[in-house]
N, C-alpha and C positions, 0 to 999 in steps of 0.2 A: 403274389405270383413268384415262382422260384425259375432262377436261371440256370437253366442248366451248363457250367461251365467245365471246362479243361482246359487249367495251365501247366500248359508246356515251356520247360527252359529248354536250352540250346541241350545240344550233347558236349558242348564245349565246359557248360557250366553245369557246376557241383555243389554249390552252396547260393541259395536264396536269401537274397538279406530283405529287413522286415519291409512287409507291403507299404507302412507310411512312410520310408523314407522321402523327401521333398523329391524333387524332379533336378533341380540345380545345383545339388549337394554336390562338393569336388569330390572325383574318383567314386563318383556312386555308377552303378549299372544305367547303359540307356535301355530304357524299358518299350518297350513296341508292344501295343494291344493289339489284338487281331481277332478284330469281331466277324465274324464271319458263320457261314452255313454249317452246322454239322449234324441237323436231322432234318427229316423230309425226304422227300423228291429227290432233290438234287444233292445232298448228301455223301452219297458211293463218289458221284465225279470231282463237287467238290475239293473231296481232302485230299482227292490224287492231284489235281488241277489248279487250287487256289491253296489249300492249307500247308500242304507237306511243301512246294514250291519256297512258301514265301519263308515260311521255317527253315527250310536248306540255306537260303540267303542269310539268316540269321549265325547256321552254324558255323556257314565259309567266314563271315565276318570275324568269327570269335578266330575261327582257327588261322585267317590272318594278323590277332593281335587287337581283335577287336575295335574300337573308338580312340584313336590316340592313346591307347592302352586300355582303356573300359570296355569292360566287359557289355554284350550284349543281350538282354533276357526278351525272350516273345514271349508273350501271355494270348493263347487262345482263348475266346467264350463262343459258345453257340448261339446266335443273333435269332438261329430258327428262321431266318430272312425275312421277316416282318417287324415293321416300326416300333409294334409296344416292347416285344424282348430287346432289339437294341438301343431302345433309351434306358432301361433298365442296364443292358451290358454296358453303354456306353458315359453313365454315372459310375455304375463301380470300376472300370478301368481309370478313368477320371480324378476320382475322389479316395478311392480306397487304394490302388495300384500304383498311384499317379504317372500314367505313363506320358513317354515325351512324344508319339506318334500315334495315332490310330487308323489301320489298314482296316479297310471294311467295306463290306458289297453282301447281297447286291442292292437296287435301288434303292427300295423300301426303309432297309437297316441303313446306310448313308445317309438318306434323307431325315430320319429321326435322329443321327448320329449329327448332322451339323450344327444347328443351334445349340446342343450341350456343348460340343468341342469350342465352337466360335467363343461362346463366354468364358468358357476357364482358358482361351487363348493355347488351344493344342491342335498343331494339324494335321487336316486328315489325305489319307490319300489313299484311292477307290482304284476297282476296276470295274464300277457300274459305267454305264455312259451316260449318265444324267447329267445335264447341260449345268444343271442348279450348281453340283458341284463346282465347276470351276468359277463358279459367279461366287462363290463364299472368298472371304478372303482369309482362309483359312484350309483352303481345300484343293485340291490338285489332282485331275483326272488320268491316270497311268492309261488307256483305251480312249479311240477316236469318240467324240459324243454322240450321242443317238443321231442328229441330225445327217452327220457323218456316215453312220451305217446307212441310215435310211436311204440318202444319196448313193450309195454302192450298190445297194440292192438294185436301187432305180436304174442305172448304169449298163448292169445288166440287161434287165429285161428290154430297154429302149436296143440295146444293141442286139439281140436276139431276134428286133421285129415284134413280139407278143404283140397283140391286142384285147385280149382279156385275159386278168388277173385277178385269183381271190387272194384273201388273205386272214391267217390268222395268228394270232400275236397275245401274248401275255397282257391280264390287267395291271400296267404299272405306269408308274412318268416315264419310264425312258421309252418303254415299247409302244409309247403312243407319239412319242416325239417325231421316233425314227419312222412310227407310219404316216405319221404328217409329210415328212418332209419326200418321205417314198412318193406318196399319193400326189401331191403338188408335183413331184416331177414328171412322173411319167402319164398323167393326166395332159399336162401341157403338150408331151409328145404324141397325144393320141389315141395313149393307150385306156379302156373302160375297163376299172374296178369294177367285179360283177358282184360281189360278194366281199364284207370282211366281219369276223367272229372277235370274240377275245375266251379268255382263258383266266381262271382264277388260279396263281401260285399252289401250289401242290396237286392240280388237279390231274385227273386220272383215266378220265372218263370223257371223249372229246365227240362220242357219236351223233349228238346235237347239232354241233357247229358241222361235223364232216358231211351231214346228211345235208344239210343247206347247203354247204359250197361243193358239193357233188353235184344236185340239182340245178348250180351256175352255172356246169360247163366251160370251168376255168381251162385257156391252155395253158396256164403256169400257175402253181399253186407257192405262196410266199408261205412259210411257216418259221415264226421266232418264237428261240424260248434259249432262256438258260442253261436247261437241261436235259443230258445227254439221254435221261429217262424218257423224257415228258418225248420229244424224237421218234424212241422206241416205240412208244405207246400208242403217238396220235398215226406211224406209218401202218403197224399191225391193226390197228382200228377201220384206216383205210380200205387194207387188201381184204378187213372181214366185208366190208359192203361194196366190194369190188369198182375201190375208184384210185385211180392212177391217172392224173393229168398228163400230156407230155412232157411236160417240165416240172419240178420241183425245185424252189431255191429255199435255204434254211442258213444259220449259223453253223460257225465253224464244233460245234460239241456233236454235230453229226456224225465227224469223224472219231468219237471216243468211243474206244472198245461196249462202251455201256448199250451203247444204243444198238450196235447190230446183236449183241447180246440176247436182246430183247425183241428186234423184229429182223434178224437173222438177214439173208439177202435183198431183202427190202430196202438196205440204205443204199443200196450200187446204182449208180446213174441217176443221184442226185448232184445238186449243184451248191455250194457252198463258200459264201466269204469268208476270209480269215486275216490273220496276222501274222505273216513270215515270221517263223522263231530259226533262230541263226543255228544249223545245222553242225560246227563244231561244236558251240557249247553245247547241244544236245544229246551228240555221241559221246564227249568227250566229260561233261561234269555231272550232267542230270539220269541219260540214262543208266549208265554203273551203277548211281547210288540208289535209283527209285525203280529200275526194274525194268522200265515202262516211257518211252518217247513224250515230252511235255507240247502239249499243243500253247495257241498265244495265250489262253489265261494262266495257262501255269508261266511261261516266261515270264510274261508281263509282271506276275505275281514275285517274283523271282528280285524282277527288275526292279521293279516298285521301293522294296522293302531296301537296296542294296544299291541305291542310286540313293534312297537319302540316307544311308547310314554311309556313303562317299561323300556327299553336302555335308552333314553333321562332323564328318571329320575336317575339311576344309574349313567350315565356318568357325570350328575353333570357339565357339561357346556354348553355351546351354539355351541362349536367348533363340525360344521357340522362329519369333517372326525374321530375324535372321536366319536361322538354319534351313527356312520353308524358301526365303527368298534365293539362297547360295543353291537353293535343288533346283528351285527353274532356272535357274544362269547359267546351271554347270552343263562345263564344255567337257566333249571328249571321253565320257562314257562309253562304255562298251559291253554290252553284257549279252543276255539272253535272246532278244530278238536283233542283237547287232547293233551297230552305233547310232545314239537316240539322242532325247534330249525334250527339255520342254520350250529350248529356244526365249527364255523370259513371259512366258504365258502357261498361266494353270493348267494346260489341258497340252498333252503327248500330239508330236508333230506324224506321229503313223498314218500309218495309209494301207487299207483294206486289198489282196488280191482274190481272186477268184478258181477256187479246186473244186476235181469233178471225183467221186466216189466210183472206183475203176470196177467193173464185172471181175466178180473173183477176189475181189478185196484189193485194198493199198488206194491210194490214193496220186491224183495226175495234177498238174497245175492247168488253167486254160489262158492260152492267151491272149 
């Protein structure tokens, strides 16, 4: 099997020095892997969204002076978002690149990506919400955990009143988690699941599952998925067999240009969890440079990358399980979705709000 990869150094940096240097060497580069999506499906949103983000984070570092003066190098590979390409990515960033972090999503490629990272002692830090991750002790989730979503969703509907819900949701650990925990909740409140589908990663073609959960008679239709595409694809699939519940709730990639791209006014007066990203840094460092407004997985991606390269300067060593320990302690961060922190525990203390897709485009918050 061949990986298909693209590494990228900073724009700050000019000269690449040799891949096996050790990881500890004094005044060597810190190196950051970034295994992550860059064909398929979800792809286009992606590199707007997760790669070019966490990369910017990489440049601002260099052009602040970098690591107590070390320079810092990001190495992208394409994970392709399935387990077999990112154990492969995530050996040669490891072994051949030896880098001292690996940024990596989404579930699939994290979850093949832990057990390598856990033994050669490198950690990881994700924007999947897979629970597993912050159980690794080696791993640290920048996004609430699925369970977390799933409860937001649930929050929702129970306040809306619904009584029947379908749903359909990606085949993965995390999107099964977050329907566990949906499902137990709003079960408890009363409300009957009439229907739920799932969905095979890269898929395209959703007339199957819609045709069943049309025939439910959902009044609110739940729909997750990573990608801004996959949105597109399953709303215009809808409007061809003419089903529109009164309600629709989805993730926050609803709102990226990709998706009305593709099923044009069809995403208005949908409903949408998200992640406040901090409206200064938006105006003021992300959109000049990328063109284009970062929603929370570009923050977050942002944040991730540039919260531990502020740990790794703090900790003042090379020593991995310190540098991962001084990321969840540090106070007083500030970055892309505002003042964060992991407060001494693996997993990001955020919290999910809820925005409605306005008639005519742009986007409202609800209260």
């Amino acid at each position: 099997m061949t990986v298909v990869g693209l590494r990228v150094a900073c724009l700050a940096l000019t000269v690449v020095l040799p891949l096996g240097m050790a990881r500890a060497e004094e005044g060597a580069p810190i190196r950051i892997g970034l295994s992550q999506i860059g064909s398929g499906i979800a792809a286009d949103y992606w590199a707007r969204q997760v790669n070019k983000p966490a990369l910017l984070a990489i440049d601002d570092a260099n052009a602040a002076g970098g690591v107590n003066g070390r320079k810092v190098i990001g190495i992208l590979e394409d994970n392709q978002g399935n387990a077999t390409t990112a154990s492969a990515v995530a050996h040669k960033l490891i072994e051949i690149d030896k880098v001292n972090m690996i940024f990596v999503a989404p579930t699939p490629a994290v979850l093949a990506t832990l057990p390598i990272a856990e033994e050669a002692h490198v950690p990881v830090v994700s924007t999947s919400i897979s629970p597993k991750v912050s159980a690794s002790p080696w791993g640290a989730l920048a996004q609430p955990p699925a369970d977390h979503q799933g409860l937001a969703y649930a929050k929702f509907v129970i306040s809306r009143g619904v009584k029947r819900v379908a749903v359909l949701t990606g085949q993965s650990d995390s999107d099964t988690i977050a329907e566990t925990a949906f499902a137990d909740a709003v079960k408890k409140a009363g409300v009957e699941i009439v229907d739920a589908e799932s969905y095979q990663v890269n898929a395209q073609d959703f007339t199957a599952q819609l045709t069943k959960i049309r025939a439910a008679k959902p009044d609110l239709f739940l729909i997750q998925s990573l990608s801004a595409a996959t949105y597109g694809f399953v709303l215009k699939q809808m409007a061809q067999l003419d089903f529109r519940p009164p309600v629709i709730l989805t993730y926050y990639q609803i709102a990226d240009p990709q998706a009305r791209q593709i099923a044009g006014n069809l995403v208005e007066g949908i409903y949408f969890i998200e992640i406040p990203v901090d409206p200064d840094w938006n105006s003021k460092v992300f959109r000049p440079r990328m063109g284009y407004d970062a929603d929370g997985n570009g923050a977050l991606a942002y944040d991730a990358i540039a919260l531990y390269l502020a740990a790794y300067a703090k900790a003042g060593t090379d020593d991995p399980a310190k540098v991962r320990q001084t990321m969840l302690s540090y106070t007083g961060y500030k970055g892309a979705v505002g003042a964060w922190g992991y407060n001494g525990q693996p997993v990001t203390q955020l919290q999910y709000r809820v925005a409605h897709m306005k008639p005519g485009g742009g986007v409202e918050l609800v209260p």
